[in-house]
C-alpha positions in Angstrom: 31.7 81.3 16.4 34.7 84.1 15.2 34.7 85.0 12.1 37.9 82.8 11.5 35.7 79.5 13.0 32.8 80.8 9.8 35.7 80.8 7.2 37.0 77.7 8.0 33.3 76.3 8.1 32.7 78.0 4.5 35.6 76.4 3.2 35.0 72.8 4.4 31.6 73.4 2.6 33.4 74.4 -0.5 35.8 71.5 -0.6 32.6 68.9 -0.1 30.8 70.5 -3.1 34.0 70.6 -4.8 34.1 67.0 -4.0 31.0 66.0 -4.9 31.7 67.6 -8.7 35.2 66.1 -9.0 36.8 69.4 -8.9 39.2 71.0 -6.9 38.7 74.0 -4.6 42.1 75.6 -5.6 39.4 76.3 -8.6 37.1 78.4 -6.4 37.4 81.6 -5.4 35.9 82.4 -2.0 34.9 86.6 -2.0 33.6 87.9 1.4 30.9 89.9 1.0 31.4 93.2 3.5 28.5 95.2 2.3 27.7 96.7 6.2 30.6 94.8 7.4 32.7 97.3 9.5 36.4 97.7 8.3 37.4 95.9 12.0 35.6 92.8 10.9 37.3 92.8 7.3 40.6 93.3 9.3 39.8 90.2 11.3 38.4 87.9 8.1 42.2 88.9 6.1 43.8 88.2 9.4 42.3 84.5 9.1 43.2 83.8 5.5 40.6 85.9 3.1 41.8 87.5 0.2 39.3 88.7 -1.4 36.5 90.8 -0.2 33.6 92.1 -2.0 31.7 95.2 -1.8 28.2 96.5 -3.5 28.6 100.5 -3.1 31.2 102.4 -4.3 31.6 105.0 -1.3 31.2 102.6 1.2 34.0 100.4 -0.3 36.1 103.7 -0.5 35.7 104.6 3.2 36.9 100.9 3.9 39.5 100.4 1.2 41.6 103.7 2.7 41.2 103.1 6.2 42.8 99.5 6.0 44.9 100.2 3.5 46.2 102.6 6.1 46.8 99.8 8.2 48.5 97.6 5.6 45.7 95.5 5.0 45.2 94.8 1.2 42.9 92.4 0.0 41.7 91.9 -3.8 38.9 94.2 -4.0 36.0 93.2 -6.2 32.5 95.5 -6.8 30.0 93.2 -6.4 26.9 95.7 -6.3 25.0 97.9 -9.4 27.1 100.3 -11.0 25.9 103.3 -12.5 28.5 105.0 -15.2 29.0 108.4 -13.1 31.0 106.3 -10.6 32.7 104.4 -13.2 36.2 106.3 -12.6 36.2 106.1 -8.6 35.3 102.5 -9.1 37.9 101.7 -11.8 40.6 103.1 -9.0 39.1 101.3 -6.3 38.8 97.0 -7.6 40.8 94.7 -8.9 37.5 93.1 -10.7 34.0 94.9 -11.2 31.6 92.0 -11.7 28.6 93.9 -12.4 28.7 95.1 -16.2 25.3 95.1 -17.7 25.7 97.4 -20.3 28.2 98.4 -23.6 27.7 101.9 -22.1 29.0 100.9 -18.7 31.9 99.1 -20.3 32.6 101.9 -22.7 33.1 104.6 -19.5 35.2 102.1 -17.9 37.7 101.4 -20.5 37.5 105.4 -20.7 38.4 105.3 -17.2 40.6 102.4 -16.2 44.0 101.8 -16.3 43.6 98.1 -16.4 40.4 96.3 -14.8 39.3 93.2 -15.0 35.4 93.1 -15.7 32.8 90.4 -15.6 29.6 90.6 -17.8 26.2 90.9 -15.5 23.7 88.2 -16.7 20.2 88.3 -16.0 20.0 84.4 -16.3 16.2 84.1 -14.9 14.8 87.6 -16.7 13.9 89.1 -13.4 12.3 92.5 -14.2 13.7 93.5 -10.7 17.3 92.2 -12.0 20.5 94.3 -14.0 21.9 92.3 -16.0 22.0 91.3 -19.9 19.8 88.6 -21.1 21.0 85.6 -22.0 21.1 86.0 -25.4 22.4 89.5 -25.5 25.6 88.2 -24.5 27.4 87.1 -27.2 27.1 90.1 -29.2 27.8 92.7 -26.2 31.5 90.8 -25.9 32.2 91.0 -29.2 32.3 95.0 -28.7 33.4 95.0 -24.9 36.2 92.4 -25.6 38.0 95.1 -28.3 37.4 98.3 -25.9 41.0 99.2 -24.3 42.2 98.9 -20.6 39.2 96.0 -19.8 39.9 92.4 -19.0 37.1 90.2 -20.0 37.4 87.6 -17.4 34.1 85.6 -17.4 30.1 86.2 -16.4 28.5 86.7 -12.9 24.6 86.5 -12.3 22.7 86.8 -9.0 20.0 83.5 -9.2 16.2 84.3 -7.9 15.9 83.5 -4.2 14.5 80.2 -3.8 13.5 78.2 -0.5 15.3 75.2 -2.1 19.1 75.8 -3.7 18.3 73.2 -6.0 15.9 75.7 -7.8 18.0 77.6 -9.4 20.5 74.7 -10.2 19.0 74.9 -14.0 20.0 78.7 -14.0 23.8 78.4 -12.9 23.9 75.5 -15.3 22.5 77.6 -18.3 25.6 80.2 -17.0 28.1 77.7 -17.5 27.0 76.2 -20.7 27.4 80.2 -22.0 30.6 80.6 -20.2 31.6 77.1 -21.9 29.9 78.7 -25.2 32.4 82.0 -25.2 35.5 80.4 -24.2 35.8 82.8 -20.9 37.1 81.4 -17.5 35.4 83.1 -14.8 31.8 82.3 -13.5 30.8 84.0 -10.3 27.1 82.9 -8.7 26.3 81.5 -5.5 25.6 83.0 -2.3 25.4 81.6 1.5 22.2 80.3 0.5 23.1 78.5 -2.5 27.0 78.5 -3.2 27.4 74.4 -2.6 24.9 74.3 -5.8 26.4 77.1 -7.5 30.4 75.2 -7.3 28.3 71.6 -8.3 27.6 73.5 -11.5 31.0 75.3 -11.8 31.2 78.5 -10.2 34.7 79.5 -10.1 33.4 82.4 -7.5 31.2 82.8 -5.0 30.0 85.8 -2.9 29.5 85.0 0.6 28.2 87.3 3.4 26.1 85.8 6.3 28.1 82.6 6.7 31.2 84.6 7.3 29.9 87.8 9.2 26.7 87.1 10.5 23.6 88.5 9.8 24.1 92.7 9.1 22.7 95.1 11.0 22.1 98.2 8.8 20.9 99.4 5.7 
């Protein structure tokens, strides 16, 4: 299958889940995840409808983002990946929305940094030790001082779920996401994956991050 055939496949799925929640999927953002991708293959996914493509390194995304930019091609960029704040500049040029913040210090040297960007605060719903993110209950009061900070826009909360065998595992963790999403009176909520997204948009993501089911499996590091 091209990579067109995958996004329409990924789509269809959305609409079902969509369905099956009584939402719509003019709610759901679908964000192709590129990390390994090669810039031809981006190229092609845009060429078939994608608008938004998602990236977790900074100089890789850079490479990309110039060279199709030099061809015209100009998706909504959004950092999907860990963040450390000495790259908080070049990334605050580079996306539309950074959805990794896991830290008033990151948040700080982006508003420092940034024009205007929108931001989404990393969660760490499950307490992984081998997860960024803040913990659930460390949310609240990190918005309160990221939500007055300068040049940031505060759009909702993004968590990366535990891998599970079964999607229906870690239904009870995007469901705990939404109920704090609900809880703050944000909008956003991106969680779900290729193996999970159908479960993620059940329980109300509004993005998901999908790699695999639209490029295939990657080949490098």
């Amino acid at each position: 299958m091209t990579i067109a055939d995958n996004i329409t496949t990924v789509r269809a799925r959305i609409a079902a889940a969509c369905e099956r929640a009584g939402r719509s999927p003019d709610e759901v953002t679908l964000i192709g995840v590129s990390k390994g991708v090669p810039a031809d293959a981006i190229a092609e996914a845009v060429g078939a409808g994608l608008t938004d493509i998602g990236e977790n390194r900074v100089q890789e995304a850079a490479a990309k983002i110039e060279a199709l930019a030099a061809r015209g091609i100009t998706p909504r960029w959004h950092l999907i990946g860990h963040l450390q704040t000495n790259k908080a500049k070049t990334a605050a040029n580079l996306f539309a929305i950074i959805h990794s913040v896991d830290s008033l210090r990151l948040a700080q040297e982006l508003s420092r940094r940034a024009q205007r960007v929108g931001i989404l605060l990393e969660v760490n719903a499950a307490q992984e030790a081998s997860k960024f993110g803040f913990a659930p209950k460390e949310v609240a009061p990190a918005l309160s001082s990221i939500a007055a900070l300068p040049h940031l826009d505060v759009q909702g909360l993004m968590t990366v779920a535990p891998q599970a065998n079964d999607p229906e595992a870690v239904r009870p963790v995007f469901r705990e996401l939404r109920q704090l999403r609900d809880a703050l009176g944000l909008r956003e909520l991106s969680m779900g994956m290729t193996d999970d997204f159908e479960v993620a948009i059940e329980e109300g993501a509004t993005m998901v991050r999908v790699g695999r089911a639209i490029f295939g499996e990657r080949t490098g590091p």
